[in-house]
C-alpha positions in Angstrom: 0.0 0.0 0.0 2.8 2.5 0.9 4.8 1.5 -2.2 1.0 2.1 -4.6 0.6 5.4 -2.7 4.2 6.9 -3.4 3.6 5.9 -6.8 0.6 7.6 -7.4 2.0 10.8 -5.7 5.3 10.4 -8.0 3.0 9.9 -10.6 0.8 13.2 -9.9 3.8 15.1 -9.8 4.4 14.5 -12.9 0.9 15.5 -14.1 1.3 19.0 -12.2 4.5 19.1 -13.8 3.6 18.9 -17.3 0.8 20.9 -17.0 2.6 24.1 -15.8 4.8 23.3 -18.5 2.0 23.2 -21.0 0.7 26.1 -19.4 4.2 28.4 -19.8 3.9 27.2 -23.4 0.5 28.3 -24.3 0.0 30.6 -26.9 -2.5 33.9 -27.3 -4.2 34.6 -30.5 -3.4 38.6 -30.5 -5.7 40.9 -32.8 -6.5 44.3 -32.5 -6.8 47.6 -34.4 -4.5 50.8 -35.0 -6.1 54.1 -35.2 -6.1 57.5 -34.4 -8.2 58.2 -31.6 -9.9 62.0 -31.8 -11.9 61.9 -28.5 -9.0 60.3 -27.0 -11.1 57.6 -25.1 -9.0 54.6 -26.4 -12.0 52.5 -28.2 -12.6 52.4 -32.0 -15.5 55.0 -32.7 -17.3 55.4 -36.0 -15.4 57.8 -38.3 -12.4 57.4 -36.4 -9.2 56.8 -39.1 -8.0 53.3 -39.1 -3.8 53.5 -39.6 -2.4 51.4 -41.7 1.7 50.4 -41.4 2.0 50.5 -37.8 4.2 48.1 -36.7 3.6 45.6 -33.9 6.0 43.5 -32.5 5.4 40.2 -29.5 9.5 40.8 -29.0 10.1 38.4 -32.0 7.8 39.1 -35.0 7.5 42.4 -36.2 4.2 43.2 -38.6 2.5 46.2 -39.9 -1.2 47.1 -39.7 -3.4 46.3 -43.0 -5.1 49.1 -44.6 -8.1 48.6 -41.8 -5.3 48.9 -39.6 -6.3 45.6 -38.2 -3.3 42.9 -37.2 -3.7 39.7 -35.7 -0.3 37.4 -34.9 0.3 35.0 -31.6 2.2 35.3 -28.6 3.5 33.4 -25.9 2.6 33.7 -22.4 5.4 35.9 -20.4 6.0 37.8 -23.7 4.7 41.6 -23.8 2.4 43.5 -26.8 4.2 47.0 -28.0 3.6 49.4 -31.4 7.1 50.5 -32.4 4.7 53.7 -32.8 6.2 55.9 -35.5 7.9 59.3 -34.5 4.8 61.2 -35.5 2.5 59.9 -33.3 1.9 59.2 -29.7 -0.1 57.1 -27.5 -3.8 58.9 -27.2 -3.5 58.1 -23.2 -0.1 57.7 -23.2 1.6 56.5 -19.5 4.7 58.2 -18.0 6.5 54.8 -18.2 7.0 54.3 -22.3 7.4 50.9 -22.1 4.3 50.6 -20.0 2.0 51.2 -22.6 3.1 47.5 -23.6 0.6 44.5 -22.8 2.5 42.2 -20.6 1.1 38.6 -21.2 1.4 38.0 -17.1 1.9 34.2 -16.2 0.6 34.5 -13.3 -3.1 35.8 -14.7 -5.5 33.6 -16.6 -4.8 34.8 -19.8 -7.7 34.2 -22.6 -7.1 32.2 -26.0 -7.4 35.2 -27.8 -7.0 38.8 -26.7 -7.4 42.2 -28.1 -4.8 44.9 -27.9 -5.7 47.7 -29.8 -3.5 50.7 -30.5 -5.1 54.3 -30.3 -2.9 57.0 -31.0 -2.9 60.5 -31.9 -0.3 63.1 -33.9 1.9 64.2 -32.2 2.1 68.4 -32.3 5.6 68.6 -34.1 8.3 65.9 -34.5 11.9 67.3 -32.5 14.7 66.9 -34.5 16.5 68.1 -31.9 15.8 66.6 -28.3 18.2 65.9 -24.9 17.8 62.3 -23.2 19.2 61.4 -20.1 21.1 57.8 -19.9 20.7 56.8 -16.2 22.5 54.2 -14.8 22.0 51.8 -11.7 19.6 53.6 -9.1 20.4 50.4 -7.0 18.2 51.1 -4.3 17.9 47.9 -1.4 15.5 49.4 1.4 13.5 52.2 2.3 16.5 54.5 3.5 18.5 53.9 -0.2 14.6 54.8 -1.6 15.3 58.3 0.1 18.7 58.5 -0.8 17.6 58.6 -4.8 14.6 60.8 -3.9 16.9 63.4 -2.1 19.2 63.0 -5.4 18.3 61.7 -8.6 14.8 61.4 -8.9 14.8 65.3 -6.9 17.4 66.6 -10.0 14.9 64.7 -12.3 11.7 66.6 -11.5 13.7 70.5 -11.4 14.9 69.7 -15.1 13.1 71.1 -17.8 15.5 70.3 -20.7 15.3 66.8 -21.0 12.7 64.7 -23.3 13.0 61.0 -22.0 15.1 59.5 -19.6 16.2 55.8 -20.2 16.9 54.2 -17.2 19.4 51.2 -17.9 18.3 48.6 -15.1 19.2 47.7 -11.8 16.5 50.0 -10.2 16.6 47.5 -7.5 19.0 45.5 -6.0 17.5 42.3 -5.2 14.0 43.9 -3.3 11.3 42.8 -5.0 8.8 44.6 -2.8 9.9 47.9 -3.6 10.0 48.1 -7.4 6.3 49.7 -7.5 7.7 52.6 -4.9 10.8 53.2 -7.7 8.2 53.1 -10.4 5.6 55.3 -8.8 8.9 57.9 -8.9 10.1 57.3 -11.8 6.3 58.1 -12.8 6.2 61.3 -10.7 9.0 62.8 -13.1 8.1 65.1 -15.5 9.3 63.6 -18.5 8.6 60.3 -20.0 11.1 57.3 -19.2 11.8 53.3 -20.9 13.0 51.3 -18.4 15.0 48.1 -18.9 16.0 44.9 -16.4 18.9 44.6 -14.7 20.2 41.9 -13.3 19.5 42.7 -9.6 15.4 43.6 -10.7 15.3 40.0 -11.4 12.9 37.5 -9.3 15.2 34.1 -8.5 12.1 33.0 -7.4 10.5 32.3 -10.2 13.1 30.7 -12.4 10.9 30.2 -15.1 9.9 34.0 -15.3 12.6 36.2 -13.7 11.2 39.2 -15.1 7.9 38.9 -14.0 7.8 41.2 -11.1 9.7 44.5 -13.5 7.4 43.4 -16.7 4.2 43.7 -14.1 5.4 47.4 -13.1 7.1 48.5 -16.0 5.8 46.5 -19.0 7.9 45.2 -21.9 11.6 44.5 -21.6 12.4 44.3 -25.2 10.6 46.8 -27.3 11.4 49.7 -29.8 10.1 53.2 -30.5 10.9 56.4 -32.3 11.4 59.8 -31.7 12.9 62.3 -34.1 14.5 61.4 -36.4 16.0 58.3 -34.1 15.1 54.7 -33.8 15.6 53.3 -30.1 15.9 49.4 -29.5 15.9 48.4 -25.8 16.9 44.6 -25.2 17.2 42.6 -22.1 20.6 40.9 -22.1 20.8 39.3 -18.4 20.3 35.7 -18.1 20.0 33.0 -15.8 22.8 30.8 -15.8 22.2 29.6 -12.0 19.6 30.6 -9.3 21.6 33.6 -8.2 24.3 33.9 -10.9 23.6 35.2 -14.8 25.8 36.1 -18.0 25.7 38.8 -20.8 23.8 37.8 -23.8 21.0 37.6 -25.9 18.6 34.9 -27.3 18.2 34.0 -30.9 14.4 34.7 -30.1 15.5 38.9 -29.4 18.1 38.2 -32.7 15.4 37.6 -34.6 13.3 40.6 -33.1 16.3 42.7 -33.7 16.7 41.7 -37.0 13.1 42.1 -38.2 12.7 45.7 -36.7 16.0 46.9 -38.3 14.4 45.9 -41.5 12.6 48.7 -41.5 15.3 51.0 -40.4 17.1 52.8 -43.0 20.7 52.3 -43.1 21.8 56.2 -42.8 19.6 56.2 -39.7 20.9 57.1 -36.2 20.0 53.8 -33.9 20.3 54.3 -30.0 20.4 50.2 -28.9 20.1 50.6 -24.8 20.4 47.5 -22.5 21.8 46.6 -18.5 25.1 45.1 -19.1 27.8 46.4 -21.7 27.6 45.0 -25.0 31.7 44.9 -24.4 30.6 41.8 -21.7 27.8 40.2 -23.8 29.1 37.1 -24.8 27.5 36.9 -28.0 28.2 40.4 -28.7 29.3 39.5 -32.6 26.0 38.3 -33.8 24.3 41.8 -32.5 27.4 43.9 -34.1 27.1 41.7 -37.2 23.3 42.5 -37.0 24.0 46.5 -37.2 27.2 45.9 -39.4 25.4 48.0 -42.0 24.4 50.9 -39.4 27.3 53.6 -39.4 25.5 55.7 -36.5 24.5 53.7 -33.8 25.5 54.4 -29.9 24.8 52.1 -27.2 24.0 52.6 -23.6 24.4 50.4 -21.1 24.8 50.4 -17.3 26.2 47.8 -14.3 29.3 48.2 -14.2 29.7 51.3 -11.4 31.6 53.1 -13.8 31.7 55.6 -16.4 33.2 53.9 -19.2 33.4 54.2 -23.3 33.7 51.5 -25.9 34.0 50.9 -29.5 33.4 48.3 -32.0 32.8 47.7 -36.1 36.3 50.0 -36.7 34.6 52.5 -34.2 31.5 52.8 -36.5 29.6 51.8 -32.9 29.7 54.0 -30.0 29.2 52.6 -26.3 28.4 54.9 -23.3 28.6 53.1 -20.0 26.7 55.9 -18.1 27.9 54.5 -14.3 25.8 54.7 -11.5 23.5 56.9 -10.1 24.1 55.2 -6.9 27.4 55.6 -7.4 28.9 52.7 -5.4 26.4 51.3 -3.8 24.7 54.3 -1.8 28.5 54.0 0.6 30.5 56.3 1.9 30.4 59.8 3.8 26.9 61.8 3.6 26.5 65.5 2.3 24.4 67.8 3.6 21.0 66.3 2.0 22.1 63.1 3.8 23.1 61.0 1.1 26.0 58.9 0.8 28.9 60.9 -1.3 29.4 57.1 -3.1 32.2 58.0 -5.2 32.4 55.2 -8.3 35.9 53.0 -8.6 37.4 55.3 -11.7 37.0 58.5 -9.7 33.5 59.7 -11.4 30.4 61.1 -8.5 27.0 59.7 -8.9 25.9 60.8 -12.0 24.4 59.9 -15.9 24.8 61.1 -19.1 22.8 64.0 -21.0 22.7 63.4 -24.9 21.8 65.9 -27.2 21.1 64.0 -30.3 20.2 66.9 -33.5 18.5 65.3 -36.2 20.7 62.1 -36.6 23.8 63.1 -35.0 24.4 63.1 -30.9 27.1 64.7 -28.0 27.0 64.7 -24.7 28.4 64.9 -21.7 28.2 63.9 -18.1 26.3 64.8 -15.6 27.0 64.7 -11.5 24.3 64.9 -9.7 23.2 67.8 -7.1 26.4 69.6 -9.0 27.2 72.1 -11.5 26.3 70.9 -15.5 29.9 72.7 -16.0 31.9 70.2 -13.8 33.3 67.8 -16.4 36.1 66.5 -14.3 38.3 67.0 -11.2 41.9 68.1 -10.5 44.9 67.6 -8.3 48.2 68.1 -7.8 50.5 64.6 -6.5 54.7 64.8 -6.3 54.6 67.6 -8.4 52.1 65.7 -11.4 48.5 67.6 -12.4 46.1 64.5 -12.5 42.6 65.5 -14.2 40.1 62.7 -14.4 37.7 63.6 -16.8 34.5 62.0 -16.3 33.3 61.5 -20.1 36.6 60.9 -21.7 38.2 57.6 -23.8 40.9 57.0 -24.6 40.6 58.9 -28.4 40.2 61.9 -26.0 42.8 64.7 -27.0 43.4 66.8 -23.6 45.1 70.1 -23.3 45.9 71.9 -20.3 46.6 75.6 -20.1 48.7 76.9 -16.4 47.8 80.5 -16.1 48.2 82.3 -19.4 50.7 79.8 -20.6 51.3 77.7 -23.4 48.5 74.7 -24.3 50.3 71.7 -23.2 49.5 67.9 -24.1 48.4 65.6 -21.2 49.0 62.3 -21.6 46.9 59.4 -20.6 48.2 57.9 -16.9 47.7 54.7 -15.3 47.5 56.0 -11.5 44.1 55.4 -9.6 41.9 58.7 -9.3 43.2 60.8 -6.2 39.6 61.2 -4.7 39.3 57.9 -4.3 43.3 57.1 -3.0 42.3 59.8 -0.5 39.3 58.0 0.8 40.6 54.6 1.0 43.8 55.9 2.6 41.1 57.9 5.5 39.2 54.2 5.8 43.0 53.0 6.3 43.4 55.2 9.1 40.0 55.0 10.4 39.0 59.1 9.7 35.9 57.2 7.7 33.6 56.4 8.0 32.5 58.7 10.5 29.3 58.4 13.0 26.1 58.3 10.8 27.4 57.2 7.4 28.8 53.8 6.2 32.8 53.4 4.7 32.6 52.9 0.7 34.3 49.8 -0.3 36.6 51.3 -2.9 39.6 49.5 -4.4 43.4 51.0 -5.6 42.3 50.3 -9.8 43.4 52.9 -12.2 40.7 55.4 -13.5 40.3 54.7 -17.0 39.5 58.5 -17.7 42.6 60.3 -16.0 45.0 62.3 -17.5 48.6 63.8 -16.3 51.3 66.3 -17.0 54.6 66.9 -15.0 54.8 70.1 -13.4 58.8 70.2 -13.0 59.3 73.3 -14.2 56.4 75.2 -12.9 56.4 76.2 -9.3 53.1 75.2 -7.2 52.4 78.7 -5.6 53.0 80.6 -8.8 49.5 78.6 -10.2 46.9 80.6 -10.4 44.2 79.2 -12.4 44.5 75.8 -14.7 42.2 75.2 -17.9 41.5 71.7 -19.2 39.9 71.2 -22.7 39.3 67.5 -23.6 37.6 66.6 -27.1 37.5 64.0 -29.3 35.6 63.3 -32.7 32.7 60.8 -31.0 30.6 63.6 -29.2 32.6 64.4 -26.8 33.7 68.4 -26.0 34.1 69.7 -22.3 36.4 72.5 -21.2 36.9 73.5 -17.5 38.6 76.4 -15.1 39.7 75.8 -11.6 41.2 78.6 -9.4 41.1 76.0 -6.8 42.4 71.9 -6.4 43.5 69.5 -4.2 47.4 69.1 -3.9 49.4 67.1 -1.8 
């Protein structure tokens, strides 16, 4: 009897197994119409225009409306429902949260066999062909306290700006809290301009292996989608996955190859494309199958976060541009508090808690970074060590030509040096010594690693009192232009 009954529990196991299985699999008959909505109620009214060659996309296929504007395709249960919406319209009730105006196909709601998604939109006013977007790295936020921290700073810089279209916020919004991700959304929809969000790999839900992304997808919709804006074609992709409960990789699927391949399709060649995802597409490991994918592209710039650190890459014979915007967090919400309470949090390569601002004019782009709660001006930091100006310039690669001018002197060439950044020698010598962290604020973990954006010139023949003010220009020919003026820096 006991052997009978542990076979029949085996054996309905494997029933309950299957069927969740069969039930992941299902597939949803998708239909639904495109049209512009005049009364801006989001139904299909009589009279109403029907559009025609609006594309639709499950995160795989990519189809156009008919001349009814009708579509009809199926999707897979976990996958989301977007328009790639052309740049001259806009969502008739269009949310905060871009990629929220997705249909996520939730597998943890009864989903029917077949669902309508229809699109209503309405013209936009004017098209911008010139436009400023904000690239915002790791928020990074663990608890209620780190919630505060990005209020007092970020998301409080956010809402005072008036200059910036969209924000795309590159992932790890969270680190590891679940529970909070509908507090950072509710923020992130309190801004006043629009956002995309993307996963990272600490917004991820290890408890549900099957569907990691379920708890971001339910808050912030789709977390592979495409829109326009300008004159600009934006392709957000979610490259983090699983390869144990807690541990993960850089890649991407042949499923979002595919995607990517049938939306670029449409794409013409002398386009600017803006491809945005969580981890650089320097660590994806099948990063050759996307370059070979844009190959034909000679204007496309990347953004990625995760790493903690303002970086810049380049790939196809530097046709491709990749900005690693850092951390808004900076590292990890650590280190000594400033007078709004929040943790200074100064990243490895020297660089404060900040993002990048893109100005993108028509189909070309600069930028420049962005420190948050300081000056727009302050494009890098100085000091003076054993008788050697060090200037860490927080946007520069190594392509970066930077000049240095000491007092009304002669423009001199820097060179590019391989010392750590000063700041952050000077507060991993004060942990050392135990001046940090003091009462109130936590020590930030920093490591002796050389910046990857610092610069130095010898000072031999220039005597240290004699200096009265020290200009740095630092340009290159991928977007990048930023002069500065200090009558004041750190020497020791």
């Amino acid at each position: 009897m006991k052997k009978i009954s542990i076979i029949w529990i085996l054996g309905l196991l494997f029933v309950i197994k299957v069927t969740a299985q069969v039930a992941v699999a299902k597939k949803v008959l998708i239909e639904g119409h495109a049209f512009e909505d005049k009364n801006n109620n989001g139904l299909l009214d009589k009279g109403e225009k029907r559009l025609s060659k609006i594309r639709v996309s499950n995160g795989i296929d990519v189809i156009s409306t008919d001349k009814t504007g009708a579509y009809s395709f199926e999707a897979k249960i976990g996958q989301s429902i977007f328009s790639i919406t052309p740049s001259e319209y806009v969502w008739a009730k269009e949310k905060k949260i871009g990629n929220a105006n997705a249909y996520y196909l939730n597998p943890n709601h009864t989903i029917p066999d077949t669902l309508v998604f229809d699109i209503p939109l309405r013209k936009r006013k004017n098209i911008p062909l010139e436009f400023n977007i904000a690239a915002i790295g790791d928020v990074q936020v663990s608890d209620q306290e780190e919630l505060g921290f990005a209020a007092k700073s970020i998301f409080s810089e956010l809402i005072g700006r008036k200059d910036i279209d969209f924000n795309l916020v590159l992932g790890d919004l969270v680190n590891n809290n679940m529970e909070i991700l509908p507090e950072v959304g509710k923020m992130i929809d309190a801004l006043p301009m629009s956002s995309y969000t993307m996963v990272g790999n600490h917004d991820r839900n290890v408890a549900n292996p099957d569907h990691m992304n379920d708890r971001f997808n339910a808050v912030f919709g789709a977390d592979n989608y495409a829109f326009n804006y300008g004159n600009v074609h934006f392709i957000v992709l979610n490259n983090v996955f699983a390869t144990g409960k807690n541990s993960y990789e850089g890649r991407l699927t042949d499923e979002q190859l595919t995607f990517l391949k049938n939306d670029l399709s449409y794409i013409p060649k002398d386009a600017l494309v803006v491809l945005s995802q969580h981890i650089p597409m320097a660590f994806t490991r099948n990063r050759m199958d996307v370059l070979q994918l844009l190959a034909d592209y000679k204007n496309v710039l990347i953004l990625s976060g995760h790493t903690h650190q303002v970086d810049r890459y380049f790939f196809n014979n530097k046709a491709i541009q990749e900005l690693g915007a850092g951390a808004t967090c900076g590292n990890w919400w650590r280190g000594e508090k400033d007078a709004k309470g929040v943790p200074d949090a100064r990243m490895l390569c020297g660089s404060p808690r900040g993002y990048f601002v893109i100005n993108i004019k028509k189909n070309n782009y600069s930028f420049q970074f962005k420190a948050v709660d300081q000056d727009a001006k302050k494009q890098m930091h100085i000091a003076v060590r054993e008788g050697v100006l060090l200037a860490n310039v927080f946007g520069a690669a190594d392509s970066t030509n930077v000049m240095v001018q000491i007092n009304d002197g002669e423009w001199g060439q820097m060179r590019k040096s391989k010392s750590v950044d000063p700041f952050v020698s000077d507060i991993i010598e004060k942990n050392n010594q135990k001046i940090y962290p003091t009462l109130g604020s936590t020590a930030n973990p920093l490591r002796k690693r050389a910046s990857g954006h610092l610069w130095e010139f010898p000072l031999q023949n220039v005597n240290g009192d004699s200096i009265k003010v020290i200009r740095i220009k630092a340009e290159d020919n991928y977007g990048f232009s930023v002069h500065n003026e200090f009558t004041e820096f750190f020497s020791q």
